[in-house]
N, CA, C and O of each residue as an XYZ file, in Angstrom:
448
protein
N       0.843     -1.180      0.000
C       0.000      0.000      0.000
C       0.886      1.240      0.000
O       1.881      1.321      0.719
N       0.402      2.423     -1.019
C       1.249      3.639     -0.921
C       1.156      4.395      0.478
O       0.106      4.309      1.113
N       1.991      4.970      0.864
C       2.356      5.987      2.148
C       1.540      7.469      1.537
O       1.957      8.098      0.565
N       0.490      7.788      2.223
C       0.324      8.662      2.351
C       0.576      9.527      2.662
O       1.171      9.680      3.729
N       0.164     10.738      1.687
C       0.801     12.494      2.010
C       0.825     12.994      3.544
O      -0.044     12.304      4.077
N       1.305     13.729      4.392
C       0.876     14.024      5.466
C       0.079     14.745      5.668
O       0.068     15.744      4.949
N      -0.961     14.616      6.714
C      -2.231     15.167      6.992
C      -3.278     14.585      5.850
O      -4.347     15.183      5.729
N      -3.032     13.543      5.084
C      -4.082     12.699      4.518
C      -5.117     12.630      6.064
O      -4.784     12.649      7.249
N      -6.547     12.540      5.352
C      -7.495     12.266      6.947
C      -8.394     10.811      5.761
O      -9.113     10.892      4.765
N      -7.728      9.392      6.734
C      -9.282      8.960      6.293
C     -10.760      9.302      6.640
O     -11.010     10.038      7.595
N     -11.396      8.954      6.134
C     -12.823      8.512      6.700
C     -12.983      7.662      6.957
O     -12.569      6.578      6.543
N     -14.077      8.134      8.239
C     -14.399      6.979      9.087
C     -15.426      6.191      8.482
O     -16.058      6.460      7.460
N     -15.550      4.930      9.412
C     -16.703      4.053      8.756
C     -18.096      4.413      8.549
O     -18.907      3.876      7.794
N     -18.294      5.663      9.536
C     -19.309      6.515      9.339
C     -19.669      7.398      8.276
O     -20.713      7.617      7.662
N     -18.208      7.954      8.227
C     -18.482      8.961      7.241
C     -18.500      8.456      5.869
O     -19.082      9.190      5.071
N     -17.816      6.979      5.240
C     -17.555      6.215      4.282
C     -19.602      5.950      3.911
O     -20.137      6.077      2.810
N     -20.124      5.669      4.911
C     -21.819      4.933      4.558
C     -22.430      6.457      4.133
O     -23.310      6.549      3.277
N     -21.848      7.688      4.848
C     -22.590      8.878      5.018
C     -22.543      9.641      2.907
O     -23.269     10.250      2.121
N     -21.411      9.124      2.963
C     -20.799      9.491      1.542
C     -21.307      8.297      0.242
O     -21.309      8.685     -0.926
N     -21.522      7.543      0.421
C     -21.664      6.174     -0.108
C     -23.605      6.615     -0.500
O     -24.239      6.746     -1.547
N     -23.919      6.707      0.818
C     -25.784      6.728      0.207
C     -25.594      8.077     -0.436
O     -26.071      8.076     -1.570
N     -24.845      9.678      0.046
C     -25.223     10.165     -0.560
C     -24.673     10.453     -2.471
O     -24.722     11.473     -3.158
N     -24.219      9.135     -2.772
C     -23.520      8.974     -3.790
C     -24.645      8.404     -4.739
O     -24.936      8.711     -5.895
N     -25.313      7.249     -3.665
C     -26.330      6.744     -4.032
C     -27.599      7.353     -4.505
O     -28.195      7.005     -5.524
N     -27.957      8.263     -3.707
C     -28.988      9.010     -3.690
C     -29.238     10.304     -4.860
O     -30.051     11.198     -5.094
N     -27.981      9.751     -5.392
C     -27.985     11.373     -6.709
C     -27.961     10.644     -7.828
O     -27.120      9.762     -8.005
N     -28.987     10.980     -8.786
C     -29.469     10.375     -9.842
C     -28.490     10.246    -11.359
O     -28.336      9.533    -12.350
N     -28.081     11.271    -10.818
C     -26.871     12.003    -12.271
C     -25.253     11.070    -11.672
O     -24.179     11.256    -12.243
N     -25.411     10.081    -10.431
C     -23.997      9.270    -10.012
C     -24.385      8.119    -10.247
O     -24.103      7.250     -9.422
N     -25.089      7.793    -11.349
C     -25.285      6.181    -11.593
C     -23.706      5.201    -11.384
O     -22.649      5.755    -11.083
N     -23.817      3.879    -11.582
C     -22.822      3.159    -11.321
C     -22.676      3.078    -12.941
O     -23.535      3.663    -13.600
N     -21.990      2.622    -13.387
C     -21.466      2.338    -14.635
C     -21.197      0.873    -14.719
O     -20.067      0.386    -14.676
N     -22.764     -0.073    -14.891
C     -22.761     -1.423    -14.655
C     -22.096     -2.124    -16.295
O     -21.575     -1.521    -17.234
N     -22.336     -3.355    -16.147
C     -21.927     -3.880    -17.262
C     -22.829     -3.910    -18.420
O     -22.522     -4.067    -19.601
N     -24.296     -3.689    -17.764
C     -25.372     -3.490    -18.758
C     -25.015     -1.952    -19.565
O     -24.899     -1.724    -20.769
N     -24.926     -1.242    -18.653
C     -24.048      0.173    -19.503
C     -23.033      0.688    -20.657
O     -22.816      1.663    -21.376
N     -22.500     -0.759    -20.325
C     -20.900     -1.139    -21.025
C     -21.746     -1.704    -22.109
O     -21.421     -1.319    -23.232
N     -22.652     -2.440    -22.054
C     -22.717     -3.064    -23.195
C     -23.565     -2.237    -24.501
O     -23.500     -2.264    -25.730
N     -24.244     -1.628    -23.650
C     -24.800     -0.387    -24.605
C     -24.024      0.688    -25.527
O     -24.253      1.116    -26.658
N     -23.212      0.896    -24.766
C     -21.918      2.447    -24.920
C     -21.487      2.234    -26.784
O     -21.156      1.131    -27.219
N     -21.561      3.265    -27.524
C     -20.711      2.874    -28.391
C     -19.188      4.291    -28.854
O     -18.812      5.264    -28.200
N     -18.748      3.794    -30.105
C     -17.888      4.411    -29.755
C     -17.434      5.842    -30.314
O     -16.858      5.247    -31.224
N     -17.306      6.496    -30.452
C     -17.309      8.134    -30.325
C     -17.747      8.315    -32.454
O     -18.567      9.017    -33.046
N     -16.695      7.277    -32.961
C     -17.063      7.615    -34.411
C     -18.365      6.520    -34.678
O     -18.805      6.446    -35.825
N     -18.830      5.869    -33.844
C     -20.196      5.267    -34.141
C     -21.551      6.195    -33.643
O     -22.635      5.872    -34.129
N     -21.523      6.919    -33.036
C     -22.547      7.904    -31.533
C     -22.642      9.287    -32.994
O     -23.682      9.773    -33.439
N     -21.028      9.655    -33.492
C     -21.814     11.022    -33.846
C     -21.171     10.917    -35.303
O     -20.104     10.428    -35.676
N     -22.504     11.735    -36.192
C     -22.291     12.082    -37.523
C     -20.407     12.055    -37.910
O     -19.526     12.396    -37.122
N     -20.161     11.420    -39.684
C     -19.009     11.710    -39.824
C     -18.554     13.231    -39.371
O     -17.634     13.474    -38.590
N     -19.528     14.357    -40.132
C     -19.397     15.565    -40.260
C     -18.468     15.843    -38.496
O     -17.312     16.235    -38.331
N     -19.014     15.644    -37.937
C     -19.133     16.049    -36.286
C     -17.956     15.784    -35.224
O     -17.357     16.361    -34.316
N     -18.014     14.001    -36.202
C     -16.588     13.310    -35.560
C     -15.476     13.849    -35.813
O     -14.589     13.627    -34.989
N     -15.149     14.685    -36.955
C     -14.596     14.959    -37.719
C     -13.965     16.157    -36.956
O     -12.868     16.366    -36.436
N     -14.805     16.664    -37.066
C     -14.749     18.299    -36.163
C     -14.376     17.824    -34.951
O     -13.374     18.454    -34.613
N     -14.639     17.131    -34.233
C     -13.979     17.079    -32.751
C     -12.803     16.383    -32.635
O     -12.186     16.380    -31.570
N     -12.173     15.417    -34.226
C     -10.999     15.001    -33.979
C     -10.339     16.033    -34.265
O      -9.230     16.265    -33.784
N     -11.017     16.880    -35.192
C     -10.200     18.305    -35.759
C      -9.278     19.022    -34.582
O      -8.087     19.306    -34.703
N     -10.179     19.268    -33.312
C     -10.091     20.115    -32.201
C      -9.359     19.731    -30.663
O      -9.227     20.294    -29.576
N      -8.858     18.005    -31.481
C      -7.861     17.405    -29.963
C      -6.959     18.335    -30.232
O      -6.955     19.014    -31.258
N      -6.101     18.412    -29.258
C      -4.856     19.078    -29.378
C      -4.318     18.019    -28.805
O      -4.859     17.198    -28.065
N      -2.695     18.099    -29.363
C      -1.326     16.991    -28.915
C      -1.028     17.474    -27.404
O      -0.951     18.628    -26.984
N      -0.902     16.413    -26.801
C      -0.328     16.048    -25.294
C       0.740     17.198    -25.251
O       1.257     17.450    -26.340
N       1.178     17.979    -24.112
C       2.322     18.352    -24.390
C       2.813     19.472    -24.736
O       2.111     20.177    -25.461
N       4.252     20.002    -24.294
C       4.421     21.209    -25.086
C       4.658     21.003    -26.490
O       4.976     19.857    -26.808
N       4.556     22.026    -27.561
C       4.848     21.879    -28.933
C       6.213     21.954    -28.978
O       7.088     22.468    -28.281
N       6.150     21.105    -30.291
C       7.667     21.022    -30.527
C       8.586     22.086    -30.851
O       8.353     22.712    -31.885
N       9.495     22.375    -30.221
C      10.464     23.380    -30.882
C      11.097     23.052    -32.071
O      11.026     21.938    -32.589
N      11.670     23.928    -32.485
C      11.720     23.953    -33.754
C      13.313     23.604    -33.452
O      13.822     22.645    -34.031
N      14.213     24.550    -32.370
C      15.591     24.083    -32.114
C      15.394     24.073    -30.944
O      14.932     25.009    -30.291
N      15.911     22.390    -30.306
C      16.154     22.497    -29.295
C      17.414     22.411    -27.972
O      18.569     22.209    -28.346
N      17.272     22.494    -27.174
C      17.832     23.030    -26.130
C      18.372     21.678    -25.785
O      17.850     20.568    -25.885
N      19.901     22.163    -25.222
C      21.045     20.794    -24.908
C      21.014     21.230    -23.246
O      20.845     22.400    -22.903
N      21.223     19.982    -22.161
C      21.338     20.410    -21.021
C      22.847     20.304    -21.071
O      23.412     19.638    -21.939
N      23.564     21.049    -20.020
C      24.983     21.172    -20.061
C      25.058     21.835    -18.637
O      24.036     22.149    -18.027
N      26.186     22.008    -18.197
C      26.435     22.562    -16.262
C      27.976     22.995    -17.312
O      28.637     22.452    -18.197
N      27.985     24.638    -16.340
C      29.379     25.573    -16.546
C      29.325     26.048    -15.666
O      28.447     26.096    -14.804
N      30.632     26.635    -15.790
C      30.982     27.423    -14.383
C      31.140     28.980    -14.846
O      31.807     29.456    -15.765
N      30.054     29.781    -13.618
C      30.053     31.356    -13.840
C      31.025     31.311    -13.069
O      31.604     30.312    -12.641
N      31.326     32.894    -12.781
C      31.577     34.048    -11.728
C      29.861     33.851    -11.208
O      28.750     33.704    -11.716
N      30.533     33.966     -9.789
C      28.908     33.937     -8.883
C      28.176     35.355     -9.264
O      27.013     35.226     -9.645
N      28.684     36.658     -9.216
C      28.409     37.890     -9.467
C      27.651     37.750    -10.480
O      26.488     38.122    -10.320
N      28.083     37.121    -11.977
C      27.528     37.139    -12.958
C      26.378     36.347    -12.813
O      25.390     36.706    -13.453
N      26.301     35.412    -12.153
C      25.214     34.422    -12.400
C      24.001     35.171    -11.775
O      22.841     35.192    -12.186
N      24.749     36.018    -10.261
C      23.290     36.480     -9.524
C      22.910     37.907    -10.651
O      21.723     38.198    -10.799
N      23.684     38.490    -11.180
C      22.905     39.125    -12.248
C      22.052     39.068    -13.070
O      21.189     39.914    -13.305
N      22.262     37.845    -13.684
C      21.259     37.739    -14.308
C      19.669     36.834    -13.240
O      18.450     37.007    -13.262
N      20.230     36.273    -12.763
C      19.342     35.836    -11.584
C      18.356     36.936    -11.114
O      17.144     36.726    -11.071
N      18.886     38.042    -10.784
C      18.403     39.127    -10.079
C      17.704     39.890    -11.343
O      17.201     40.956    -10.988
N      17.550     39.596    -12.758
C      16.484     40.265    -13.632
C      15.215     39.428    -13.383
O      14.133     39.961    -13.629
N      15.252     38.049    -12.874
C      14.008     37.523    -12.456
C      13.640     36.065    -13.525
O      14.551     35.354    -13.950
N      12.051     35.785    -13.866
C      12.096     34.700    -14.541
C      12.180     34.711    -15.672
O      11.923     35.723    -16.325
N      12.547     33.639    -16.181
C      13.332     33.783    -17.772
C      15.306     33.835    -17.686
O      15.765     33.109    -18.568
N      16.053     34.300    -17.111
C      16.982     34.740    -16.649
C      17.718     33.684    -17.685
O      18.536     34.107    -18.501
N      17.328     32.081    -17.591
C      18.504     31.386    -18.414
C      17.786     31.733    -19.877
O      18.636     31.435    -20.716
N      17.015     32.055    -20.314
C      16.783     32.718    -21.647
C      17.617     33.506    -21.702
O      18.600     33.169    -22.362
N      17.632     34.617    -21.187
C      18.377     35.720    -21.294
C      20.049     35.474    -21.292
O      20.922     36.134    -21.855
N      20.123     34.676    -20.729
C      21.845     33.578    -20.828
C      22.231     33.601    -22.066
O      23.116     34.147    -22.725
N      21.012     32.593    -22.303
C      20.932     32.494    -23.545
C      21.151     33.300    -25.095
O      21.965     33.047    -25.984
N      20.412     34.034    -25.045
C      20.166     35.681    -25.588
C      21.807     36.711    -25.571
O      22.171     37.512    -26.432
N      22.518     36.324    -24.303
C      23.578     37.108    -24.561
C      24.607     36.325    -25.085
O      25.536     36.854    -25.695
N      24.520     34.747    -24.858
C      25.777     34.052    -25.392
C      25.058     34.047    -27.118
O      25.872     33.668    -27.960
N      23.857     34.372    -27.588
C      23.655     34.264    -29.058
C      24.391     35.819    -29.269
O      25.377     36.127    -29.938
N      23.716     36.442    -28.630
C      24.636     37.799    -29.327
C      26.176     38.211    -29.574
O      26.734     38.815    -30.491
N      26.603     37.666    -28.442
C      27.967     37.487    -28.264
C      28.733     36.548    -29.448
O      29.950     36.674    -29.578
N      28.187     35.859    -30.072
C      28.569     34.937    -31.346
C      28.242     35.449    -32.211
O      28.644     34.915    -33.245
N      27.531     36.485    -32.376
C      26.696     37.191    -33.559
C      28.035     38.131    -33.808
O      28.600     38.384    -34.873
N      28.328     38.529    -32.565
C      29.191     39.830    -32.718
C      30.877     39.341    -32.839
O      31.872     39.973    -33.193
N      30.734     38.246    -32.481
C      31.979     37.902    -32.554
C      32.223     36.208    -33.007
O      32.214     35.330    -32.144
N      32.467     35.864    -34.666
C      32.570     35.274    -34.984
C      33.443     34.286    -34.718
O      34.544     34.379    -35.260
N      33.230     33.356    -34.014
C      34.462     32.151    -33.850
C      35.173     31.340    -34.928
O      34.535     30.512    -35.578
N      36.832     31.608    -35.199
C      37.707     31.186    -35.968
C      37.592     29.655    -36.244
O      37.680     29.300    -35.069
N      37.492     28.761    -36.776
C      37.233     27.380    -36.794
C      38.286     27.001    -37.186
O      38.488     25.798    -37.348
């Protein structure tokens, strides 16, 4: 069994029956029996091509979008001064890292 968060509170056996009928008692919390299951169909059977169509249109992908270039992880060594500088402009800061080591190559072409 997983370890619970701290200050998880079960419920008691009381409060478990208290929660349970009133689960029961609400018309719109049916159980989802097997007679249910057998009815159900499936999203491109239920609605018009036209419709299905349109709502596969409108998933969006899991996830952030893909960049176009992406980003290498790597560890260097600042000057502490420098690092809390840019630190101290706030969030975004390794963008801005970023942003000055592109400019800095812009301006100064490396000999190969």
């Amino acid at each position: 069994m997983p370890t619970l968060k701290q200050g998880t509170m079960i419920p008691t056996h009381d409060e478990t029956e208290v929660i349970n009928a009133g689960i029961a008692a609400d018309v719109d919390a049916r159980e989802l029996d097997s007679q249910w299951h057998k009815g159900a169909k499936l999203a491109c059977e239920a609605f018009s091509p036209e419709i299905y169509t349109a709502l596969v249109a409108m998933k969006r992908p899991r996830g952030r979008p893909k960049a176009d270039q992406t980003k290498v992880f790597t560890a260097i060594r600042l000057d502490a001064d420098l690092l809390e500088a840019f630190k101290a402009t706030g969030k975004g800061w390794q963008t801005r890292v970023n942003a000055a080591l592109r400019q800095f190559i812009a301006e100064h072409p490396l000999n190969q």
